[in-house]
DSSP file (Angstrom, degrees, kcal/mol; ACC not computed):
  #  RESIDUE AA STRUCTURE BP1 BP2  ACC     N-H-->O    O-->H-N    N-H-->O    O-->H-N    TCO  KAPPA ALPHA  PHI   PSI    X-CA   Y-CA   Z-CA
    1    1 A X              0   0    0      0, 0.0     2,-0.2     0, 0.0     0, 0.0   0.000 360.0 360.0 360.0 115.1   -5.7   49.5    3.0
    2    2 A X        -     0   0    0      1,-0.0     2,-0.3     2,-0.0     0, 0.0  -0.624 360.0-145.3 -67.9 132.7   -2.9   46.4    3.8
    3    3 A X        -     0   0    0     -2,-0.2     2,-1.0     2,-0.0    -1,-0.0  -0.775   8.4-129.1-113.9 146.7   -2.1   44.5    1.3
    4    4 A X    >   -     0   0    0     -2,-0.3     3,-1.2     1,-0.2     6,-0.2  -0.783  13.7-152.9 -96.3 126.5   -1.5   41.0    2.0
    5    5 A X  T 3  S+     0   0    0     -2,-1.0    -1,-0.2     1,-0.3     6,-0.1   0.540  91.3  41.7 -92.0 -32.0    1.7   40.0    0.5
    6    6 A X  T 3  S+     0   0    0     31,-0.0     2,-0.7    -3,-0.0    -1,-0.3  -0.012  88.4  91.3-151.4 -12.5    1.0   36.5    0.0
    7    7 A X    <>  -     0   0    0     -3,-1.2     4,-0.7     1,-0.1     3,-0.5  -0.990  58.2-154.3-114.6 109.2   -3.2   36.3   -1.3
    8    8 A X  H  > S+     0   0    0     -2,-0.7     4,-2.1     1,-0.2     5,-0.2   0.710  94.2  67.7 -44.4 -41.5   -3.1   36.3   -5.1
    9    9 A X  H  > S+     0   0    0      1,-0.3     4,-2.1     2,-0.2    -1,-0.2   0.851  96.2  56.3 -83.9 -38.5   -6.5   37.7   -4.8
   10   10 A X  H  > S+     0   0    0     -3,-0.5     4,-1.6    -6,-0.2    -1,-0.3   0.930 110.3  40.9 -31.5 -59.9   -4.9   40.9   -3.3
   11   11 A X  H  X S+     0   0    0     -4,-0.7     4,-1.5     1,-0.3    20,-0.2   0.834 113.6  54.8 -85.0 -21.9   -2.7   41.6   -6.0
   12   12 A X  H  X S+     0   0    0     -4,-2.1     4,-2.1     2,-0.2    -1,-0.3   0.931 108.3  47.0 -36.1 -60.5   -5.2   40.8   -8.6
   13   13 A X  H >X S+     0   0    0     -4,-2.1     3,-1.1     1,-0.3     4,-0.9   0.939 113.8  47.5 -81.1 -55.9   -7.5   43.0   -7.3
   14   14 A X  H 3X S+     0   0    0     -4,-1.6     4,-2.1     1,-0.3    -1,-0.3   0.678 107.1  62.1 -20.6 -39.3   -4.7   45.9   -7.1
   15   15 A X  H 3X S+     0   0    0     -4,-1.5     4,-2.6     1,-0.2     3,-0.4   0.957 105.5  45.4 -50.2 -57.7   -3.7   44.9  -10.8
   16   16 A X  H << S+     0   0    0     -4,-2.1     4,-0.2    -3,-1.1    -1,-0.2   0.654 107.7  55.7 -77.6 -16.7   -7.0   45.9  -11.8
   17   17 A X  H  X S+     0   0    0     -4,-0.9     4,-0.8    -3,-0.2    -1,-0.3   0.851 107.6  47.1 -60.1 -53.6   -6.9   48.8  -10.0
   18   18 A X  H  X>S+     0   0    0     -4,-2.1     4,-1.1    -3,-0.4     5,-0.8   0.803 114.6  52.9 -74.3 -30.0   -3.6   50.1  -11.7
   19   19 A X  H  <5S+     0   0    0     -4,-2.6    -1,-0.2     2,-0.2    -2,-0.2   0.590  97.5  53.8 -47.5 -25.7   -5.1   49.2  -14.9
   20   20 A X  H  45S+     0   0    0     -4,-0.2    -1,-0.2    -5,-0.1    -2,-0.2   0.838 113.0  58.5 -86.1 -23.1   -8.3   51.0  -14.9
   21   21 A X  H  <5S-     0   0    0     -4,-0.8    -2,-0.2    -3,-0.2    -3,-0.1   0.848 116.2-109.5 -77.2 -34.2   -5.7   53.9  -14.1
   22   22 A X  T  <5S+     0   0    0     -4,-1.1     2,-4.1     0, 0.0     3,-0.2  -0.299  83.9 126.1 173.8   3.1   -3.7   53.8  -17.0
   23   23 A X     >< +     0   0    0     -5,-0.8     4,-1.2     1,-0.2     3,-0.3  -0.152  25.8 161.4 -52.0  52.2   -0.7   52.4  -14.8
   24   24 A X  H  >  +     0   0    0     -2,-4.1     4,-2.3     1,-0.2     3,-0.5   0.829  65.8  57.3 -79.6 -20.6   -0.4   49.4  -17.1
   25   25 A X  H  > S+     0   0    0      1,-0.3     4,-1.6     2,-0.2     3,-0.3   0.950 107.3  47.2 -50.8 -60.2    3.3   48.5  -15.9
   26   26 A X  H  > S+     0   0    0     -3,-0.3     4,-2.8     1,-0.3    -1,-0.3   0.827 111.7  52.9 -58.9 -34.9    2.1   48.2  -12.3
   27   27 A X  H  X S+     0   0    0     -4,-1.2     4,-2.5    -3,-0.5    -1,-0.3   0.949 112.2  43.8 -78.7 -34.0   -0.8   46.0  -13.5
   28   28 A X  H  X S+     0   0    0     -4,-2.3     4,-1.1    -3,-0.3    -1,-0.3   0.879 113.6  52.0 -62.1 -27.9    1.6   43.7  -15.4
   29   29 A X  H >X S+     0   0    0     -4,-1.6     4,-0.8    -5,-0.3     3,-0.8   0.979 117.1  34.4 -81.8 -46.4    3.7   43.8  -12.4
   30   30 A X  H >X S+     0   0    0     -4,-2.8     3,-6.5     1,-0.2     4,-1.0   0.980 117.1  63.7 -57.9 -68.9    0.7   42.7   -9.5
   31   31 A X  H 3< S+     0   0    0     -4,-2.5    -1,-0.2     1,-0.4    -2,-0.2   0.514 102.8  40.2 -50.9 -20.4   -0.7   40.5  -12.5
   32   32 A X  H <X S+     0   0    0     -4,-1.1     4,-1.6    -3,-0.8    -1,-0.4   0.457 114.1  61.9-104.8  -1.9    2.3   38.1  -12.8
   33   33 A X  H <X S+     0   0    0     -3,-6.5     4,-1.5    -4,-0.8    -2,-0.3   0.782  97.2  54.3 -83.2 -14.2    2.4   38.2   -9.1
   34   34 A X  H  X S+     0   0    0     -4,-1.0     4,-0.8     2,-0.2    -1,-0.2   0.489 104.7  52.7 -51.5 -27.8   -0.5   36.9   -8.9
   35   35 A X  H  > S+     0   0    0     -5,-0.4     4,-2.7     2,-0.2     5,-0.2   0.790 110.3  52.9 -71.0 -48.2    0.5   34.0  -11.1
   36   36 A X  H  X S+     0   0    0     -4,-1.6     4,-3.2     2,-0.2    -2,-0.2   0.973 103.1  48.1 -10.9-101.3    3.0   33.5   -9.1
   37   37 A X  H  X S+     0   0    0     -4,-1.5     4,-2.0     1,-0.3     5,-0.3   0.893 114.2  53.1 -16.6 -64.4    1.2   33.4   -5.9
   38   38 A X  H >X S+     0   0    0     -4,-0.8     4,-1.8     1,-0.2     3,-0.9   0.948 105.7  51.9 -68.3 -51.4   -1.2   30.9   -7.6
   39   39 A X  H >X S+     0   0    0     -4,-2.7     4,-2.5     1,-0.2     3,-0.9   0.981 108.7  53.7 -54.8 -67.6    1.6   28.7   -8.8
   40   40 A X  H 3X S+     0   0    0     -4,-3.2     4,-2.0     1,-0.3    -1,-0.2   0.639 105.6  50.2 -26.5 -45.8    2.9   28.5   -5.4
   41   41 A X  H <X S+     0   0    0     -4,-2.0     4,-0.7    -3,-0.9    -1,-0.3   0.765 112.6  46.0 -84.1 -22.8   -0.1   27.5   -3.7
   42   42 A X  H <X S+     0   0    0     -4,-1.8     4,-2.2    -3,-0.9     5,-0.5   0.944 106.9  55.1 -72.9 -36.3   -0.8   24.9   -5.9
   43   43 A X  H  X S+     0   0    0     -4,-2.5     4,-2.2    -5,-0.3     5,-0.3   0.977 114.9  41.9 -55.8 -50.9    2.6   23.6   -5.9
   44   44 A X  H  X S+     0   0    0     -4,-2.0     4,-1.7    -5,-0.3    -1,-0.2   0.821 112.1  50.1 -76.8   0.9    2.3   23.4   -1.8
   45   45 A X  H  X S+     0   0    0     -4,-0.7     4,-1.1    -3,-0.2     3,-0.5   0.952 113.0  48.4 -94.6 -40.8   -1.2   22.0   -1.6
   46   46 A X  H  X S+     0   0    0     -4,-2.2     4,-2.0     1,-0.2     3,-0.2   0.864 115.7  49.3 -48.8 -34.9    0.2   18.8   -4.7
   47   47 A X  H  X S+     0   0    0     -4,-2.2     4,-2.2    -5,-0.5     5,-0.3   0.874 118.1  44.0-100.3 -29.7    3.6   18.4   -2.0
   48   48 A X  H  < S+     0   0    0     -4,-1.7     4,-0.3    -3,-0.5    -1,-0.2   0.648 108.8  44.7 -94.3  14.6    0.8   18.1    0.6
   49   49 A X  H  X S+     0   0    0     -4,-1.1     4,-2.9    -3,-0.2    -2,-0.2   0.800 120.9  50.9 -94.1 -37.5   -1.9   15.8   -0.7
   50   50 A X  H  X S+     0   0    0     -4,-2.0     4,-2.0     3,-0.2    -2,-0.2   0.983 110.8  45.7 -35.8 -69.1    1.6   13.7   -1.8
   51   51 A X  H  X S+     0   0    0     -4,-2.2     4,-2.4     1,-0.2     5,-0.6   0.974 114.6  47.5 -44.1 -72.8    3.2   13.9    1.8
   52   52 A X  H >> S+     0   0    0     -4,-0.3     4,-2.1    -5,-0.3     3,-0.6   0.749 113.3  47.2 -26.9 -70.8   -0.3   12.9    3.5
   53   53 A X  H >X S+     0   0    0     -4,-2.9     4,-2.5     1,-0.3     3,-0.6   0.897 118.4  46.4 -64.6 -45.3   -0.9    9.6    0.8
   54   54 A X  H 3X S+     0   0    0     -4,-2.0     4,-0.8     2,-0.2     5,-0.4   0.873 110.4  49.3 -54.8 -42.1    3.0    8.7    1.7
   55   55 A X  H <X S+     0   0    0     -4,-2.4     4,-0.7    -3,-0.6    -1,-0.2   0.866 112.2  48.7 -51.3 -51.2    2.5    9.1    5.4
   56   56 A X  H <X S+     0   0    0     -4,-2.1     4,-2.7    -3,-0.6     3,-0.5   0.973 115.3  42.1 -56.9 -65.5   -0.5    6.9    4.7
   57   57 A X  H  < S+     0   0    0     -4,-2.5     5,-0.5     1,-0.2    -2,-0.3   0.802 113.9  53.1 -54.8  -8.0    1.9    4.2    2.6
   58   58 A X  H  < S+     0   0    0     -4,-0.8    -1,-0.2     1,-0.2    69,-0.2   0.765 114.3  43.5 -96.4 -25.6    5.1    4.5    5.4
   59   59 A X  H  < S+     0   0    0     -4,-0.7    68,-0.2    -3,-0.5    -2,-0.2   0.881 113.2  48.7-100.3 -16.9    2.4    3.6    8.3
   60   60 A X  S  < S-     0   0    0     -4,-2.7    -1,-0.2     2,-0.1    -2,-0.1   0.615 124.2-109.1 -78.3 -12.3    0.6    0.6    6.0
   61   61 A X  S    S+     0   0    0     -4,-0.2     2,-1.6     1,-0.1     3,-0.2   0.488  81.0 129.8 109.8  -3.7    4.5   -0.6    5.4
   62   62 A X     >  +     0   0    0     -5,-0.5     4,-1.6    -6,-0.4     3,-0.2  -0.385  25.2 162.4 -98.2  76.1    4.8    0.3    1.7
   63   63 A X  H  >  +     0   0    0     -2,-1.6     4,-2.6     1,-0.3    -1,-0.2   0.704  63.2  56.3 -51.3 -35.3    7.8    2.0    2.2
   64   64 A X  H  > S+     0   0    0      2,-0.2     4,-1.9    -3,-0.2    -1,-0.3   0.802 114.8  49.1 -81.7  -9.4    9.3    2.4   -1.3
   65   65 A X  H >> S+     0   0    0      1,-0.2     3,-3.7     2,-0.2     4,-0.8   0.898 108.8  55.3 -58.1 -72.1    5.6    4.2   -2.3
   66   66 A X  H >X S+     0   0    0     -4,-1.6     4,-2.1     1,-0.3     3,-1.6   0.685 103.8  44.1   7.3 -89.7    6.1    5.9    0.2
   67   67 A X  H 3X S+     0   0    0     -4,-2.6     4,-1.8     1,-0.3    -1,-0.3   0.764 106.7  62.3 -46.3 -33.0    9.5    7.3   -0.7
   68   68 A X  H <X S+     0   0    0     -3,-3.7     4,-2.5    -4,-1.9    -1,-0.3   0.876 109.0  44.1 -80.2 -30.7    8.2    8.0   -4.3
   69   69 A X  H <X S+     0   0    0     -3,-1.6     4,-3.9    -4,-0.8     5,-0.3   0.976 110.6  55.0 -60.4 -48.2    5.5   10.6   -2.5
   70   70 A X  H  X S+     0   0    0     -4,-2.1     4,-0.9     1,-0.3    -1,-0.2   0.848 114.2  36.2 -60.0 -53.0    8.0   11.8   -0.5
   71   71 A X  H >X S+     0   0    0     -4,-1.8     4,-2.4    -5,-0.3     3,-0.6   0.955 112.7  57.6 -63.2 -64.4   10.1   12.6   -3.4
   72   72 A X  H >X S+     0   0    0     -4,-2.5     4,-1.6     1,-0.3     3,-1.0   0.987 109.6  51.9 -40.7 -58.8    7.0   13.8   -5.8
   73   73 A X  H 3X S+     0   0    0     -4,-3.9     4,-1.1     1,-0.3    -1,-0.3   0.919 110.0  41.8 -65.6 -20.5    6.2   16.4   -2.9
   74   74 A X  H << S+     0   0    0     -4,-0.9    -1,-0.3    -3,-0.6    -2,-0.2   0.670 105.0  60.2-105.1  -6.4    9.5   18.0   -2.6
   75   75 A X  H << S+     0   0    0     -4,-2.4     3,-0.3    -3,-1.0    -2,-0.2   0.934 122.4  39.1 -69.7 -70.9   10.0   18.0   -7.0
   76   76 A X  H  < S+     0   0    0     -4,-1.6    -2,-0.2     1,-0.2     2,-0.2   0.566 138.2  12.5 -45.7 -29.3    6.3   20.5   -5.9
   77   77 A X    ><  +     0   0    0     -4,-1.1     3,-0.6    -5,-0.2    -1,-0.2  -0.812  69.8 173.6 176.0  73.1    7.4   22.2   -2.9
   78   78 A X  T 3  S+     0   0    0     -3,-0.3    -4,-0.1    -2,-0.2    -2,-0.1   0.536  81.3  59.5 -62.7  -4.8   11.6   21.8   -2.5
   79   79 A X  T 3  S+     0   0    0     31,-0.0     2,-1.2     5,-0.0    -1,-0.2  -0.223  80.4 114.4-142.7  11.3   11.5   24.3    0.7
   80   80 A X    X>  -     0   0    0     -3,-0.6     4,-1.3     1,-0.2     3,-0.8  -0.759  46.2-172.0-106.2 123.9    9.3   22.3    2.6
   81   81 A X  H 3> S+     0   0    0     -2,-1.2     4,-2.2     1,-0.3    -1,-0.2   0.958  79.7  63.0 -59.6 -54.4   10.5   20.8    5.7
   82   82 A X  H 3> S+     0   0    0      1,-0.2     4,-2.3     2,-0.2    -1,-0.3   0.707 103.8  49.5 -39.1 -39.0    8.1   18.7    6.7
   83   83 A X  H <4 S+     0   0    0     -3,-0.8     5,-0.3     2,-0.2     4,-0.3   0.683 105.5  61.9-110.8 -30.6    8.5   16.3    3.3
   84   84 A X  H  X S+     0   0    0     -4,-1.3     4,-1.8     3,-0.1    -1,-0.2   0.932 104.9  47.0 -42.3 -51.3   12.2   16.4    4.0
   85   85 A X  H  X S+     0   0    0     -4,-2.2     4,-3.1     1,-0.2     5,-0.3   0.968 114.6  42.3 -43.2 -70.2   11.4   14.6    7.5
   86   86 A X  H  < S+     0   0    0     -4,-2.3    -1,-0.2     1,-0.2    -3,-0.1   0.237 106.8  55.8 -84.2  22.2    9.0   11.9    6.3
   87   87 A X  H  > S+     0   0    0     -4,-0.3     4,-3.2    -3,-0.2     3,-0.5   0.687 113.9  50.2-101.3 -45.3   11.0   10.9    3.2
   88   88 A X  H  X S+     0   0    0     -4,-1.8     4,-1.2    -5,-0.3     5,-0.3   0.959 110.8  46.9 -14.0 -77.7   14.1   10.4    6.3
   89   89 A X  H  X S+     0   0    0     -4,-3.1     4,-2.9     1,-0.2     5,-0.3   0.899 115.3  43.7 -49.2 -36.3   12.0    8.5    8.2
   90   90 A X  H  > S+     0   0    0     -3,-0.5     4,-3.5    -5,-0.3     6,-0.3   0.982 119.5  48.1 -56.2 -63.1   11.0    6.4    4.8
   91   91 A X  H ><>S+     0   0    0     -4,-3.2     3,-2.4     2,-0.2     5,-1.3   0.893 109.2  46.0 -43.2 -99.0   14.5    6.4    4.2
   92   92 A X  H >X5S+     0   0    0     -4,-1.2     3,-2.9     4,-0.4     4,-0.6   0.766 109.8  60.4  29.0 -96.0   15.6    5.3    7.7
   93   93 A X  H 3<5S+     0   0    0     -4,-2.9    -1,-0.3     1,-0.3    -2,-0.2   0.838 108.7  41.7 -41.7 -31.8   12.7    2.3    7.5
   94   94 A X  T <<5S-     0   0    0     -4,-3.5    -1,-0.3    -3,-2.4    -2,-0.2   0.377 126.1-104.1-107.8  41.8   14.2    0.8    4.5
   95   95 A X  T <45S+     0   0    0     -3,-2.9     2,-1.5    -4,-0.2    -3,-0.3   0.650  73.5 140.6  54.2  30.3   18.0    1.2    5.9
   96   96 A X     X< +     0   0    0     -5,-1.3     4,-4.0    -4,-0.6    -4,-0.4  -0.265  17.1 155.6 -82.9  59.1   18.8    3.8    4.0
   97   97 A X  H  >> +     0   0    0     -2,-1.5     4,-1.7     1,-0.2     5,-0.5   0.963  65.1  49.8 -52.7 -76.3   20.7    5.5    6.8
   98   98 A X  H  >5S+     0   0    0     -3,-0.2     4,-0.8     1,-0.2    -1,-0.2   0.884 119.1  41.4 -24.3 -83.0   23.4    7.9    5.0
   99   99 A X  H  >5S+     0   0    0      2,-0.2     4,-2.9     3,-0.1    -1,-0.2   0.872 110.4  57.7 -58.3 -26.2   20.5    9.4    2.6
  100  100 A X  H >X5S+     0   0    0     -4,-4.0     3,-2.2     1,-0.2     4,-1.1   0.926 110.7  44.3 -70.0 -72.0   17.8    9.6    5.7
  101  101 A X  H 3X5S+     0   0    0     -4,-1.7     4,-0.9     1,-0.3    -1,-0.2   0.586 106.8  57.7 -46.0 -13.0   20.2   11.9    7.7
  102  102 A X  H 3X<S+     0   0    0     -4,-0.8     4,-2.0    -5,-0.5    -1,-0.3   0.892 114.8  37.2 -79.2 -34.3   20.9   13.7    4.7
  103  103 A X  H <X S+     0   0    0     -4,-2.9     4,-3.4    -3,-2.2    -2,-0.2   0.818 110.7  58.6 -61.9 -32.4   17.1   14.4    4.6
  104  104 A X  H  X S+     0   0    0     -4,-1.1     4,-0.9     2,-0.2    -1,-0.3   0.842 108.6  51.6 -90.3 -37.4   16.7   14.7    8.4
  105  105 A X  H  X S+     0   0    0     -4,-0.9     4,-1.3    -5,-0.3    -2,-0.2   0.827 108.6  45.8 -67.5 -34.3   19.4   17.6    8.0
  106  106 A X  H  X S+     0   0    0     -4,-2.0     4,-1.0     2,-0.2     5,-0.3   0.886 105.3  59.6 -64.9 -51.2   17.8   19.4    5.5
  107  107 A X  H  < S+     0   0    0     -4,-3.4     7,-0.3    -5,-0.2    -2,-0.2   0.808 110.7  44.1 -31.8 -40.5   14.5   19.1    7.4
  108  108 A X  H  < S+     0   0    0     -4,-0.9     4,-0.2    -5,-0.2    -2,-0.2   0.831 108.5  59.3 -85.6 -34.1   16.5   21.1   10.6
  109  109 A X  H  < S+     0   0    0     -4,-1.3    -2,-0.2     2,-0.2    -1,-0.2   0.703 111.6  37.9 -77.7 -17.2   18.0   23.7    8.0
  110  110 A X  S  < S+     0   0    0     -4,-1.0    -1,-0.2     1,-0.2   -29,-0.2   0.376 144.0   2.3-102.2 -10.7   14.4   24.8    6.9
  111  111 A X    >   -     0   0    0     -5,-0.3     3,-1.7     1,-0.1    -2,-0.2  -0.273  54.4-163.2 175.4 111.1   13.5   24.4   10.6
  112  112 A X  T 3  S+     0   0    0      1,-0.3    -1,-0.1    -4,-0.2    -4,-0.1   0.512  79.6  82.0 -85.4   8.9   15.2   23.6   12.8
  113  113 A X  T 3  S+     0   0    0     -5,-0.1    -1,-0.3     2,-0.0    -5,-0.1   0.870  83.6  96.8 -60.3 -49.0   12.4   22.5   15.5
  114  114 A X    <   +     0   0    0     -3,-1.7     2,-0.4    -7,-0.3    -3,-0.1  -0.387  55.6 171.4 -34.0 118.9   12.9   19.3   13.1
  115  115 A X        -     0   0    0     -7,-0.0   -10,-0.1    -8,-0.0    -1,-0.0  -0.915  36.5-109.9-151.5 116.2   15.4   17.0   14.9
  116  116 A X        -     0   0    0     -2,-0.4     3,-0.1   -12,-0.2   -31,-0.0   0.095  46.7 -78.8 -56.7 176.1   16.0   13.7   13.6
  117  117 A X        -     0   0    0      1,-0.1     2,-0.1     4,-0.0     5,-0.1  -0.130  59.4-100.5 -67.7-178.6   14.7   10.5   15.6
  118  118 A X    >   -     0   0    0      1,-0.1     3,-1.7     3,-0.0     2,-0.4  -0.449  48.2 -84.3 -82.6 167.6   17.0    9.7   18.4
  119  119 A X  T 3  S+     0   0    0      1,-0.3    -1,-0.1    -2,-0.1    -3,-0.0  -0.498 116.4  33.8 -64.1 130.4   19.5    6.8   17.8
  120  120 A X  T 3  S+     0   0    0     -2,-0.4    -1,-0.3    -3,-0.1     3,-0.3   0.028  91.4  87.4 126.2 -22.5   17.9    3.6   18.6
  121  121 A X    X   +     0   0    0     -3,-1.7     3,-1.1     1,-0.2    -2,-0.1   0.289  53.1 101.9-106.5   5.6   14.3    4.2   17.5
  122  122 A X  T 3  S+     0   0    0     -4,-0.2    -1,-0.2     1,-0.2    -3,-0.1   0.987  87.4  55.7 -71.6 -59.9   14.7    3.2   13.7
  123  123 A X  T 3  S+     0   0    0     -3,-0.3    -1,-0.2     2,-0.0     2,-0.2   0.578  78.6 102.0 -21.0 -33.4   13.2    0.2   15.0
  124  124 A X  S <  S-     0   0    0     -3,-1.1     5,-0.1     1,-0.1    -4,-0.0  -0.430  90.7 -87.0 -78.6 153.4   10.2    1.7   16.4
  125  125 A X    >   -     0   0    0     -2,-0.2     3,-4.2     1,-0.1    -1,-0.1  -0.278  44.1-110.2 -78.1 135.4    7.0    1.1   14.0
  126  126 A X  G >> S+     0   0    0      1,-0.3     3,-3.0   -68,-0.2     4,-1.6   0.861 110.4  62.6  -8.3 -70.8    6.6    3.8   11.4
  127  127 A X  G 34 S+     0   0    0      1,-0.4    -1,-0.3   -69,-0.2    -2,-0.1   0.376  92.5  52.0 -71.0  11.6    4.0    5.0   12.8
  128  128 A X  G <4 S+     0   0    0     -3,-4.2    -1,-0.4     1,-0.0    -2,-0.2  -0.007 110.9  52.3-108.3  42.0    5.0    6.1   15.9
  129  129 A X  T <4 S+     0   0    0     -3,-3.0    -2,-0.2     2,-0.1    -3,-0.1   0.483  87.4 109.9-150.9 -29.6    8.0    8.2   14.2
  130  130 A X  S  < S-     0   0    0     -4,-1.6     2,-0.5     1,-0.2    -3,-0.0   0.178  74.6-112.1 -20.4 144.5    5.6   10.1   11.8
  131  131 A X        -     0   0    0    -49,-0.1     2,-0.2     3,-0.0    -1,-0.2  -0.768  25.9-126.0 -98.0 158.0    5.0   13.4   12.2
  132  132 A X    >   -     0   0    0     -2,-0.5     3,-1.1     1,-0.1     0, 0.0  -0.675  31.7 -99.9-103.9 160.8    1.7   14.6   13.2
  133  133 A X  G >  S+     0   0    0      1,-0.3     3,-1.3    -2,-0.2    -1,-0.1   0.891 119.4  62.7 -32.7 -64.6   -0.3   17.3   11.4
  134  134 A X  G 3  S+     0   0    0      1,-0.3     2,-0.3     2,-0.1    -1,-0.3   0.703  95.0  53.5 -44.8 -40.1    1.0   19.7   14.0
  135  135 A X  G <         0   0    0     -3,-1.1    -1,-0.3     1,-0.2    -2,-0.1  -0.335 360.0 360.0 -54.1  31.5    4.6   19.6   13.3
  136  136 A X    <         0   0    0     -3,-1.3    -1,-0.2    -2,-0.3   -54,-0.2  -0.090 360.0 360.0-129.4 360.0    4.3   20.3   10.0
């Protein structure tokens, strides 16, 4: 059986495995990886229910909310690119040039398909500058 490195429910159920054997080290060891795991996915699904309500606030115009999701998702989920991007673009919209490019660089260094907008286009309406579910 492959185990999937990444489903808490895996290593749980392995945990319990090495436990019924008397293997209690290994259980301890799957069983806080499993906590793990679980921390982890909550931590990215809170940095994306943020991103989403900021995305929503950058494209109604309330940019500095906006920025505070932006911010709130990446204290949840620091490694995320995506929440690098739209806090730029946030950034960017209220002429916060210097910090949006710092964001828009960090965004390319966790993935670099990310590429900030082109020069000229800080003008253009939020919403066309947003990223869409797919890029993300």
């Amino acid at each position: 059986m492959r185990l999937d490195p990444q489903d808490p429910a895996a290593h749980q159920a392995l945990g319990m495995v090495y436990r019924r054997q008397g293997d209690l080290k290994g259980a301890a060891t799957e069983f806080q990886r499993t906590e793990d795991l679980n921390k982890r996915r909550v931590s990215l699904q809170t940095a994306k229910l943020a991103t989403n309500t900021g995305v929503a606030q950058l494209r109604q115009g309330d940019v500095d909310s906006a920025i505070a999701k932006f911010r709130a998702a990446l204290k949840a989920a620091p490694d995320f690119p995506g929440e690098h991007y739209q806090l730029g673009l946030a950034l960017l919209e209220k002429g916060e040039r210097a910090e949006a490019m710092a964001e828009f660089a960090k965004a390319h260094q966790l993935d670099p398909h990310l590429q900030p907008p082109l020069e000229g286009s800080a003008g253009a309406p939020a919403t066309q500058r947003t990223m869409t579910n797919q890029q993300r």
